[in-house]
PDBQT receptor file of N, H, CA, C and O in Angstrom, charges set to zero:
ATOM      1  N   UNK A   1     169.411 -24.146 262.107  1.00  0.00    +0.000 N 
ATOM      2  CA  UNK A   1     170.028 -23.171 262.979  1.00  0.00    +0.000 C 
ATOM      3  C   UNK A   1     171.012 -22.328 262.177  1.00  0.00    +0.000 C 
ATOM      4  O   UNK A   1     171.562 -22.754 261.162  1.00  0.00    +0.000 OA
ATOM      5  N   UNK A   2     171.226 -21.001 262.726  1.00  0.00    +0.000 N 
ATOM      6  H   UNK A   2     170.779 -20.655 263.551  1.00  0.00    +0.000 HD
ATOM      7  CA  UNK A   2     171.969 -20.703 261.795  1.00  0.00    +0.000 C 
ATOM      8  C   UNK A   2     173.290 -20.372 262.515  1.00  0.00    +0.000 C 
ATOM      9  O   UNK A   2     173.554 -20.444 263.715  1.00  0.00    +0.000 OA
ATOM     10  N   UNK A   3     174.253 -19.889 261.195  1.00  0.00    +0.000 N 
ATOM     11  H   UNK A   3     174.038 -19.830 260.220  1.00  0.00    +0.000 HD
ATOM     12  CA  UNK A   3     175.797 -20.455 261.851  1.00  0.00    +0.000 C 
ATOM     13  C   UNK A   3     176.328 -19.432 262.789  1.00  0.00    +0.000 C 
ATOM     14  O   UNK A   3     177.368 -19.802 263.333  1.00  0.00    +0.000 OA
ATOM     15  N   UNK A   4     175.781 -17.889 263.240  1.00  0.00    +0.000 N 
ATOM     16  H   UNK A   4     174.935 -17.589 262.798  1.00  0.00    +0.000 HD
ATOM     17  CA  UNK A   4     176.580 -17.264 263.725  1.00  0.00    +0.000 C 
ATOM     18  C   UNK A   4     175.934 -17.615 265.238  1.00  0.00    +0.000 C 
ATOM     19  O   UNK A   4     176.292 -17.010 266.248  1.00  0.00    +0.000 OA
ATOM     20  N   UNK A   5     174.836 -18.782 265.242  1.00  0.00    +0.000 N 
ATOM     21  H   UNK A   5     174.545 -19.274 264.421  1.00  0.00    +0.000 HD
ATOM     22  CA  UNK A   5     174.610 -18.829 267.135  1.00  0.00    +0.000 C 
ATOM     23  C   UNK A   5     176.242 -19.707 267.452  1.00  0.00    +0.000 C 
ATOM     24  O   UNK A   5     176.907 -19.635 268.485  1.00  0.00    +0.000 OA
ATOM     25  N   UNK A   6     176.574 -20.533 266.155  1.00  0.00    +0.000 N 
ATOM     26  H   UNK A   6     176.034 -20.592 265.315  1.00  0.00    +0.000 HD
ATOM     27  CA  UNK A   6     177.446 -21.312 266.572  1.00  0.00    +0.000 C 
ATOM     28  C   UNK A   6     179.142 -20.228 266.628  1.00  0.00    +0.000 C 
ATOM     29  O   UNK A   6     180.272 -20.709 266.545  1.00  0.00    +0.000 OA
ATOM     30  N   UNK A   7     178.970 -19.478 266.709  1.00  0.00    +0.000 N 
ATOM     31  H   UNK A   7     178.052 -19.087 266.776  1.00  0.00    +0.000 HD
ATOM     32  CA  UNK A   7     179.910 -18.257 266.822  1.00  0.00    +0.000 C 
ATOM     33  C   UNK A   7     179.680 -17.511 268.372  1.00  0.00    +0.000 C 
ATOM     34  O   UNK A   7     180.574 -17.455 269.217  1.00  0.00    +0.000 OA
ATOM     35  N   UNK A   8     178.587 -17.073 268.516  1.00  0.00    +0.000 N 
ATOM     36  H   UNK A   8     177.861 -17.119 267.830  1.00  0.00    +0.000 HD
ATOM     37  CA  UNK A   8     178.367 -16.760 269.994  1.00  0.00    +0.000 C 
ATOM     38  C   UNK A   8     177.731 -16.980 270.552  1.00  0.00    +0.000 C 
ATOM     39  O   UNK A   8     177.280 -16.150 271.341  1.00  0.00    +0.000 OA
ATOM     40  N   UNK A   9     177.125 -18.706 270.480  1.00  0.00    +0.000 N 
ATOM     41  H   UNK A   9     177.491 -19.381 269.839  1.00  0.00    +0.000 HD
ATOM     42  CA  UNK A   9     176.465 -19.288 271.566  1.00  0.00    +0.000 C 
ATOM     43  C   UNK A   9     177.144 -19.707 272.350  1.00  0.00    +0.000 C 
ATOM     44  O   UNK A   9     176.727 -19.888 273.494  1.00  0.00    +0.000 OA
ATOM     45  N   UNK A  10     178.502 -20.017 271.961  1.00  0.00    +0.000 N 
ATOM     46  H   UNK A  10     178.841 -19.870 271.032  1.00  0.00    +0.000 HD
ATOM     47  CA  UNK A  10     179.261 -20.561 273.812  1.00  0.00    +0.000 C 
ATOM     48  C   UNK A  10     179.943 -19.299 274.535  1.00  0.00    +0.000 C 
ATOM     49  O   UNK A  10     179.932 -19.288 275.766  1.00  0.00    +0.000 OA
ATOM     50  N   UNK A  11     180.420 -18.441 273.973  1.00  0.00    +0.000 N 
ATOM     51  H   UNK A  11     180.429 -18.450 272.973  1.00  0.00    +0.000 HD
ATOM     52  CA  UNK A  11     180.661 -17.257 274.696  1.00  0.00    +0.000 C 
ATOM     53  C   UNK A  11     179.718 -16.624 275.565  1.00  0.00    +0.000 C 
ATOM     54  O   UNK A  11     179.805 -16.013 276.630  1.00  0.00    +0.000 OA
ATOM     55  N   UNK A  12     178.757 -16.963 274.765  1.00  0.00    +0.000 N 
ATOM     56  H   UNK A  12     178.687 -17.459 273.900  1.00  0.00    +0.000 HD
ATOM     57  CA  UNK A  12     177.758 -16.192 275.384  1.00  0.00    +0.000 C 
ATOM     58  C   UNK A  12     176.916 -17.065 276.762  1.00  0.00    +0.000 C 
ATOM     59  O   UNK A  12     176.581 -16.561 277.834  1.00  0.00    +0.000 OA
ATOM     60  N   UNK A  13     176.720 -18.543 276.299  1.00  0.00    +0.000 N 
ATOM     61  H   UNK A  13     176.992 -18.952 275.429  1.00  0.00    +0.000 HD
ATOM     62  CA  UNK A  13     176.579 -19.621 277.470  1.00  0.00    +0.000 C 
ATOM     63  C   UNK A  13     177.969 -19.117 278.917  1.00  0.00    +0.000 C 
ATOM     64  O   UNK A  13     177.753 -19.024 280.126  1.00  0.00    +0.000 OA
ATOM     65  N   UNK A  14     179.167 -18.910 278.249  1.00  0.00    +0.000 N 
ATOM     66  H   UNK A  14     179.342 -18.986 277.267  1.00  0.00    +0.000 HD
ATOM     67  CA  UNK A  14     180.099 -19.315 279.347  1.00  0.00    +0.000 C 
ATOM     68  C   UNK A  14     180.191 -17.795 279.855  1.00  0.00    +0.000 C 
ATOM     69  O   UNK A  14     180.975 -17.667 280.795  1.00  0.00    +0.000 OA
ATOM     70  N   UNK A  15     179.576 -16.653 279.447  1.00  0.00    +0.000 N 
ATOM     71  H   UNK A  15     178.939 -16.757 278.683  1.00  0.00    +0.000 HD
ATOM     72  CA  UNK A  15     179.262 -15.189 280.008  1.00  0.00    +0.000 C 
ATOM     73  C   UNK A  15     178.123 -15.736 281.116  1.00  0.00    +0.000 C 
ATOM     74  O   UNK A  15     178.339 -15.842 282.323  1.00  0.00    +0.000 OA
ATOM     75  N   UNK A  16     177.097 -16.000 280.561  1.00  0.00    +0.000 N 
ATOM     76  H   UNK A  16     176.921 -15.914 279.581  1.00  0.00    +0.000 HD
ATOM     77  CA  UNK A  16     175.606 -16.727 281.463  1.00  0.00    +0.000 C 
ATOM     78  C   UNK A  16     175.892 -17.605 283.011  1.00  0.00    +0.000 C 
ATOM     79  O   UNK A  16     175.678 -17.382 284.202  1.00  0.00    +0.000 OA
ATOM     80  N   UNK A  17     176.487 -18.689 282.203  1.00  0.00    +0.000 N 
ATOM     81  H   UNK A  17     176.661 -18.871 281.235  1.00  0.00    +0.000 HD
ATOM     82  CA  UNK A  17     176.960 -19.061 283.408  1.00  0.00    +0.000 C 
ATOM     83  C   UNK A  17     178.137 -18.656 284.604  1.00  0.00    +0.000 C 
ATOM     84  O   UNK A  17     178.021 -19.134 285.733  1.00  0.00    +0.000 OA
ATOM     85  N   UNK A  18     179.346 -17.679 284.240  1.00  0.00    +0.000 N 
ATOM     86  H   UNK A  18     179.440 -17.291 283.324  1.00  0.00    +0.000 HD
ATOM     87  CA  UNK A  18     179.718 -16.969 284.964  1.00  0.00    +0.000 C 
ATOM     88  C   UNK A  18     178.956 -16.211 285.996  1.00  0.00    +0.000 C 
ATOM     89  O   UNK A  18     179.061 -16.402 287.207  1.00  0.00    +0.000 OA
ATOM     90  N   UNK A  19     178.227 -15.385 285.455  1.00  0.00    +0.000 N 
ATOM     91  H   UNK A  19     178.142 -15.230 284.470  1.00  0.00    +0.000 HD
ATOM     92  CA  UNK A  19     177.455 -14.439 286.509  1.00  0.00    +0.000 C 
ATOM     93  C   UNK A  19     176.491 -15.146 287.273  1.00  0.00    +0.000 C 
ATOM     94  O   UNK A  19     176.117 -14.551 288.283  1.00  0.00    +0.000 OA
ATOM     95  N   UNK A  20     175.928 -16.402 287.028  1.00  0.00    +0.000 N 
ATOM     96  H   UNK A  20     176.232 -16.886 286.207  1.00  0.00    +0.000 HD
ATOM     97  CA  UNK A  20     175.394 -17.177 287.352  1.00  0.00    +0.000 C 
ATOM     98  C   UNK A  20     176.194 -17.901 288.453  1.00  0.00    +0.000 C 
ATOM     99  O   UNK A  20     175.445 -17.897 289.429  1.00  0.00    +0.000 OA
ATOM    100  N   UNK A  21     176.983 -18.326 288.676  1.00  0.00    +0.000 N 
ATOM    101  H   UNK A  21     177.591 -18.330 287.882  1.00  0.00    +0.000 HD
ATOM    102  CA  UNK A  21     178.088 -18.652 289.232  1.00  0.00    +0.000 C 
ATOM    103  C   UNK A  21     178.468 -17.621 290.572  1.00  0.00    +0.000 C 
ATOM    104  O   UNK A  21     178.877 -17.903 291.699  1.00  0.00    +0.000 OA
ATOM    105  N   UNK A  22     178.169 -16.408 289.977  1.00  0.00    +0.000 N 
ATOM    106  H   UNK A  22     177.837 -16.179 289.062  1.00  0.00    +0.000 HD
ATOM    107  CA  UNK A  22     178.505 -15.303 291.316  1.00  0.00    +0.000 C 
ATOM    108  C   UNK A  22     177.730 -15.144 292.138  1.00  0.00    +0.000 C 
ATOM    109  O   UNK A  22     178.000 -14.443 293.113  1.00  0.00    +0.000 OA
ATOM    110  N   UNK A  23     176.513 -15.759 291.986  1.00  0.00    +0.000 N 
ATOM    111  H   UNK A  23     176.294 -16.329 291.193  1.00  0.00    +0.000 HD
ATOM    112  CA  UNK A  23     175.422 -15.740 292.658  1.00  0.00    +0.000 C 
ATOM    113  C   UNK A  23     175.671 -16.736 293.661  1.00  0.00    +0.000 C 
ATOM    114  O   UNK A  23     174.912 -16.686 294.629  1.00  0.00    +0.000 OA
ATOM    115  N   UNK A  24     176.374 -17.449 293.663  1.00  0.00    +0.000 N 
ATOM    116  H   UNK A  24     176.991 -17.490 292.877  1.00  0.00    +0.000 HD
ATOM    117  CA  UNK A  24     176.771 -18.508 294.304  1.00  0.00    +0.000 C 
ATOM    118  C   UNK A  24     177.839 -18.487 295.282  1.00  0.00    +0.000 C 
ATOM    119  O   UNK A  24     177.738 -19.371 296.133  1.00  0.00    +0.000 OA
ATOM    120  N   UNK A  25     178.450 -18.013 295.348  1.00  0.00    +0.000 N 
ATOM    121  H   UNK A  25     178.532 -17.295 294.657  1.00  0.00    +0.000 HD
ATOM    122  CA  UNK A  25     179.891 -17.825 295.402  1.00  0.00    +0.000 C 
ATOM    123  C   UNK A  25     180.754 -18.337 296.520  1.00  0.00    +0.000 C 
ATOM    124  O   UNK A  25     180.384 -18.218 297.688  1.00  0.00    +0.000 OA
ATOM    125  N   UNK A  26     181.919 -18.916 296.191  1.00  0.00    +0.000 N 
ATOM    126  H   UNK A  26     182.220 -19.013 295.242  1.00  0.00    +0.000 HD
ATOM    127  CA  UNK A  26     182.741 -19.518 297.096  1.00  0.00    +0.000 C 
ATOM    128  C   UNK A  26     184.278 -19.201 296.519  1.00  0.00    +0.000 C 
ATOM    129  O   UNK A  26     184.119 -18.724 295.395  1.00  0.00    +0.000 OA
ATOM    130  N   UNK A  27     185.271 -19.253 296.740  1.00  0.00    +0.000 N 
ATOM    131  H   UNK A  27     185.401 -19.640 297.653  1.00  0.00    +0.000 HD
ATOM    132  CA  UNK A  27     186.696 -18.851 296.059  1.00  0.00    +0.000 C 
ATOM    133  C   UNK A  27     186.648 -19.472 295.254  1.00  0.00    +0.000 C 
ATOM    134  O   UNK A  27     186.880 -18.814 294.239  1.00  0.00    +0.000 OA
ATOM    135  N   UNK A  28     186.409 -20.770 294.981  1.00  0.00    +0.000 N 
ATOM    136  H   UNK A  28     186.221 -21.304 295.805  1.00  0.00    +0.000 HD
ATOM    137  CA  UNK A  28     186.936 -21.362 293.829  1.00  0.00    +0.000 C 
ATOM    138  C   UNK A  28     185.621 -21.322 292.720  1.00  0.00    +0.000 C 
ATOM    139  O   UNK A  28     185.804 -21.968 291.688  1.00  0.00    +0.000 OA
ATOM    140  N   UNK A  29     184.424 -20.669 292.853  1.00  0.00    +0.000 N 
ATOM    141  H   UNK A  29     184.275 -20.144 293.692  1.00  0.00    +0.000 HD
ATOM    142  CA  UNK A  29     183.302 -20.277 292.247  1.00  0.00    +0.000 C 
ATOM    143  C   UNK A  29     183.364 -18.969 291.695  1.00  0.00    +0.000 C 
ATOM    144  O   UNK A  29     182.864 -18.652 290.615  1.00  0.00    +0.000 OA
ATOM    145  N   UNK A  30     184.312 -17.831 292.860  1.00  0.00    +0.000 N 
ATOM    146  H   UNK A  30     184.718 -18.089 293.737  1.00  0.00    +0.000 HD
ATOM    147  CA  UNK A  30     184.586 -17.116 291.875  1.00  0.00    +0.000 C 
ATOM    148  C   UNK A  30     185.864 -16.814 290.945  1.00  0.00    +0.000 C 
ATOM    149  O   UNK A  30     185.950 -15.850 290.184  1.00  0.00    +0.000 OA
ATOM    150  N   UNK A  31     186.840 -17.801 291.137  1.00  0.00    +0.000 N 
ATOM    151  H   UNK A  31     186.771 -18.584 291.756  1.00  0.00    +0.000 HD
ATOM    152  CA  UNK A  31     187.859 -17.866 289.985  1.00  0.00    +0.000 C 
ATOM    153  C   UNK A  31     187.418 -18.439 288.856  1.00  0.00    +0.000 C 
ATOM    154  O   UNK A  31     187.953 -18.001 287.838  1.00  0.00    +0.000 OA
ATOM    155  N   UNK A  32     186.325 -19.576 288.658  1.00  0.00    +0.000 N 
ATOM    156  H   UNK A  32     185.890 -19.931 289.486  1.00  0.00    +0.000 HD
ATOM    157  CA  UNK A  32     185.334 -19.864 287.454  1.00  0.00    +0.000 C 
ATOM    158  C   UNK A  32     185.173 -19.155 286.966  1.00  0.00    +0.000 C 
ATOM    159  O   UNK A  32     185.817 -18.882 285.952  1.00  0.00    +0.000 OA
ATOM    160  N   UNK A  33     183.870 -18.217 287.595  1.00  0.00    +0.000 N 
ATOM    161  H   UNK A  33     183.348 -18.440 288.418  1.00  0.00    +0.000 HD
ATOM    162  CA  UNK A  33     183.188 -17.766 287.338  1.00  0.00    +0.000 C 
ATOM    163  C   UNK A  33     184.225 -16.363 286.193  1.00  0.00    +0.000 C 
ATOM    164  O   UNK A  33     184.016 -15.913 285.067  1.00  0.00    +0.000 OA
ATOM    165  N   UNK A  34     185.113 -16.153 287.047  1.00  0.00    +0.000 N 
ATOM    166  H   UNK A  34     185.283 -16.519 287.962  1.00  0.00    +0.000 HD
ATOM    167  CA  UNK A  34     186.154 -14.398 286.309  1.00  0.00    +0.000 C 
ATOM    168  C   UNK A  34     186.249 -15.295 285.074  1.00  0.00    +0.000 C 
ATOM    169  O   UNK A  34     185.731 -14.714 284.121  1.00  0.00    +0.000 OA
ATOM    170  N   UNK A  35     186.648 -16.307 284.798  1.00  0.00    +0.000 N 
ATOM    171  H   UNK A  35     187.069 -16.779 285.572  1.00  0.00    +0.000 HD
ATOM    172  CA  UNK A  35     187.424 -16.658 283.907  1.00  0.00    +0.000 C 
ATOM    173  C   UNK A  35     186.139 -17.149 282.697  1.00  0.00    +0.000 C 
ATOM    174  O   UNK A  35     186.311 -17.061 281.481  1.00  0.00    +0.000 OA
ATOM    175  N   UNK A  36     184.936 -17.636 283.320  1.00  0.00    +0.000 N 
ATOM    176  H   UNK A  36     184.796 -17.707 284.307  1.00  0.00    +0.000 HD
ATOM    177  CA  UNK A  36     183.864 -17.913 282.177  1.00  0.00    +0.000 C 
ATOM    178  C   UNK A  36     183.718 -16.209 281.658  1.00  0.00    +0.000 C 
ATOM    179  O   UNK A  36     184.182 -15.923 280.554  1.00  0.00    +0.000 OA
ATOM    180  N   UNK A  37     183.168 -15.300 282.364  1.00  0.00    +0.000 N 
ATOM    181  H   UNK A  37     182.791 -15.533 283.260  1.00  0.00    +0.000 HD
ATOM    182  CA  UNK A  37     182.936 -14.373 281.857  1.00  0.00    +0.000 C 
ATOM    183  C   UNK A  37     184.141 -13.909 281.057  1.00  0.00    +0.000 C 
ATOM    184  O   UNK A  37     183.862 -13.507 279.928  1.00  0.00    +0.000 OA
ATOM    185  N   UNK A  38     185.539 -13.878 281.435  1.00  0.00    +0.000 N 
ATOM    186  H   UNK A  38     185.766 -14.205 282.353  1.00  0.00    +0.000 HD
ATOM    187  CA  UNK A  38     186.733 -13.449 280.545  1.00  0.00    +0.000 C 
ATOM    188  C   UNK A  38     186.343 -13.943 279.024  1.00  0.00    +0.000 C 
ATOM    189  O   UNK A  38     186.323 -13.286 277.983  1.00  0.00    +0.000 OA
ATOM    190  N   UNK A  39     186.085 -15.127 279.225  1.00  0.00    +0.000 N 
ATOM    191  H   UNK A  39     186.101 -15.661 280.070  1.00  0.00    +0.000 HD
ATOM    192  CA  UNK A  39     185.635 -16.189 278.203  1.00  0.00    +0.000 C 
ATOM    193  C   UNK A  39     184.688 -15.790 277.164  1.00  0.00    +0.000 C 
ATOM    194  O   UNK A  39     184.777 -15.817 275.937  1.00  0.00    +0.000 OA
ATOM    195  N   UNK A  40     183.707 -15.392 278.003  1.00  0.00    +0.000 N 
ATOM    196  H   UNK A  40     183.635 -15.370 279.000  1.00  0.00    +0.000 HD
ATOM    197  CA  UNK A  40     182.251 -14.902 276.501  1.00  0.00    +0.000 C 
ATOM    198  C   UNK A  40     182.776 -13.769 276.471  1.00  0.00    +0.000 C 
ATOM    199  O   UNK A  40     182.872 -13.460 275.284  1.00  0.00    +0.000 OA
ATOM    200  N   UNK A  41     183.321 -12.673 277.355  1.00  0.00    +0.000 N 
ATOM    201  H   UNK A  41     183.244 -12.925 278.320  1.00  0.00    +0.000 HD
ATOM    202  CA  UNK A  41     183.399 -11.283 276.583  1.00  0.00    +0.000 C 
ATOM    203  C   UNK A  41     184.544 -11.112 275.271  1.00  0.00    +0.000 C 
ATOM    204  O   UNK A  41     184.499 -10.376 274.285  1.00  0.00    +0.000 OA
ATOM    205  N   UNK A  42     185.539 -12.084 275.694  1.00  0.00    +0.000 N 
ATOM    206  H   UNK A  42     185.576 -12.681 276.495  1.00  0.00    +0.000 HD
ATOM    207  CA  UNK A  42     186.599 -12.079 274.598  1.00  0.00    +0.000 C 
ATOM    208  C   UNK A  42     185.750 -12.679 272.803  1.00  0.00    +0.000 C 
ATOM    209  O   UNK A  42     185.746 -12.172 271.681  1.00  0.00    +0.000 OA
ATOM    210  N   UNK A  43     185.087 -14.088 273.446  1.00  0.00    +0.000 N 
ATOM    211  H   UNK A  43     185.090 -14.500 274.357  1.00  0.00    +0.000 HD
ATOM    212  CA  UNK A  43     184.538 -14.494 272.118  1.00  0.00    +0.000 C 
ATOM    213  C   UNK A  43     183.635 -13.507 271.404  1.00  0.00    +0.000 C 
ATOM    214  O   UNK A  43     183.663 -13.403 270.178  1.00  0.00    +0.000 OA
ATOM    215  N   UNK A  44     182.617 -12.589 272.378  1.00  0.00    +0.000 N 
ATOM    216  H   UNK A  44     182.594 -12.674 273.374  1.00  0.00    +0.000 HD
ATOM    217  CA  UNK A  44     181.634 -11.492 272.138  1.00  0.00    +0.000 C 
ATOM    218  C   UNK A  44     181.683 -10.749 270.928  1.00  0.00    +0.000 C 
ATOM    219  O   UNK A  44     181.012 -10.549 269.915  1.00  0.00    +0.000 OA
ATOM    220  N   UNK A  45     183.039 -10.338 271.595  1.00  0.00    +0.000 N 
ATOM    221  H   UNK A  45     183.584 -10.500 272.418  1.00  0.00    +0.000 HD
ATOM    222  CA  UNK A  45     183.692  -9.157 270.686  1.00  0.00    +0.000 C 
ATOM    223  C   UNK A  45     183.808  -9.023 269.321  1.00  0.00    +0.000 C 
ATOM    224  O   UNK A  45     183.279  -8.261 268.512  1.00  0.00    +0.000 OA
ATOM    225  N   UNK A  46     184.959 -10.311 269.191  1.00  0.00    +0.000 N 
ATOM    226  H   UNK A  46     185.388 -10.929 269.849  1.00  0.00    +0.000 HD
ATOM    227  CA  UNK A  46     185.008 -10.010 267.554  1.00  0.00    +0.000 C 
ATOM    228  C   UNK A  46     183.813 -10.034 266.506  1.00  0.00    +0.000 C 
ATOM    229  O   UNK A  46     183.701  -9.357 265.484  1.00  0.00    +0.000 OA
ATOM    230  N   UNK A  47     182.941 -10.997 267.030  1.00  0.00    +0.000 N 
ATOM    231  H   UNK A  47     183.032 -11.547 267.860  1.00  0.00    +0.000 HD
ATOM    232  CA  UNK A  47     181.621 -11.155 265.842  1.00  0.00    +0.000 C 
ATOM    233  C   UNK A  47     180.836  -9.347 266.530  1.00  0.00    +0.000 C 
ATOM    234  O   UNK A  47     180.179  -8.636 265.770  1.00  0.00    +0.000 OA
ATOM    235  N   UNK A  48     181.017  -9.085 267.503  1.00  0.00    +0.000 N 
ATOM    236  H   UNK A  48     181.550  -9.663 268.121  1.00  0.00    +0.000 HD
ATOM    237  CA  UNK A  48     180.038  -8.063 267.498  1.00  0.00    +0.000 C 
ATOM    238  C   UNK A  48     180.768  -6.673 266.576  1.00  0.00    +0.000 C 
ATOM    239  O   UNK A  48     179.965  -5.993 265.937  1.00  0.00    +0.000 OA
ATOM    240  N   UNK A  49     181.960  -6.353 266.530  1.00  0.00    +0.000 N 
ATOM    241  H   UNK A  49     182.612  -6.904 267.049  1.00  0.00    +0.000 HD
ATOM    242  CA  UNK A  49     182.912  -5.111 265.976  1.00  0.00    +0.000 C 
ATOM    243  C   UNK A  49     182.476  -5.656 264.523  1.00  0.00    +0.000 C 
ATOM    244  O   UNK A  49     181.842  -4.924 263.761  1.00  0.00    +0.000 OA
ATOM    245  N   UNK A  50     182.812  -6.870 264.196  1.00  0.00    +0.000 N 
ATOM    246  H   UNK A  50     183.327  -7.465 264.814  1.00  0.00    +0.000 HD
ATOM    247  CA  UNK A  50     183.124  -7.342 262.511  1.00  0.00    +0.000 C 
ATOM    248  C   UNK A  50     181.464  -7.017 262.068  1.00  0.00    +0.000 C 
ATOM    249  O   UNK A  50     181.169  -6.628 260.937  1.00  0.00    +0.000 OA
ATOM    250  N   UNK A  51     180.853  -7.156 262.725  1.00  0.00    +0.000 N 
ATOM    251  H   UNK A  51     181.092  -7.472 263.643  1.00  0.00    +0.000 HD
ATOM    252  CA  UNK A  51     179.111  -6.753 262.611  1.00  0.00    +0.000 C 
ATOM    253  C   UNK A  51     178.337  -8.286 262.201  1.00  0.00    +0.000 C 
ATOM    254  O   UNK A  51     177.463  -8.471 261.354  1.00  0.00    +0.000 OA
ATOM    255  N   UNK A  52     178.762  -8.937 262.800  1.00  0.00    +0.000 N 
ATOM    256  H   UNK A  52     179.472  -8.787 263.488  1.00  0.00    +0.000 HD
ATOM    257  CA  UNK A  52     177.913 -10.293 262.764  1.00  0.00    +0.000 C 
ATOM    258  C   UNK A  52     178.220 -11.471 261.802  1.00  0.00    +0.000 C 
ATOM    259  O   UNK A  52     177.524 -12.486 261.827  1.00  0.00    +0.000 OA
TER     260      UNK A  52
């Protein structure tokens, strides 16, 4: 495997399962859910600007 899934494979899992999550939704499903997606877009970022 190589090392940059291990860079944005959980951001990107905890983006997935957020919106996944909204599909669902109950109050406390969607305070998860804001906060998984807060989660992968923050991790997203830096490997995507720095270029991988």
């Amino acid at each position: 495997m190589h090392t940059d899934f291990f860079l944005i494979g959980p951001p990107l899992i905890a983006l997935v399962s957020g919106i996944a999550i909204l599909v669902w939704p109950t109050l406390l499903n969607y305070i998860v859910a804001f906060y998984l997606i807060l989660v992968g877009v923050a991790g997203l970022i830096p490997p995507l600007l720095l270029g991988g």
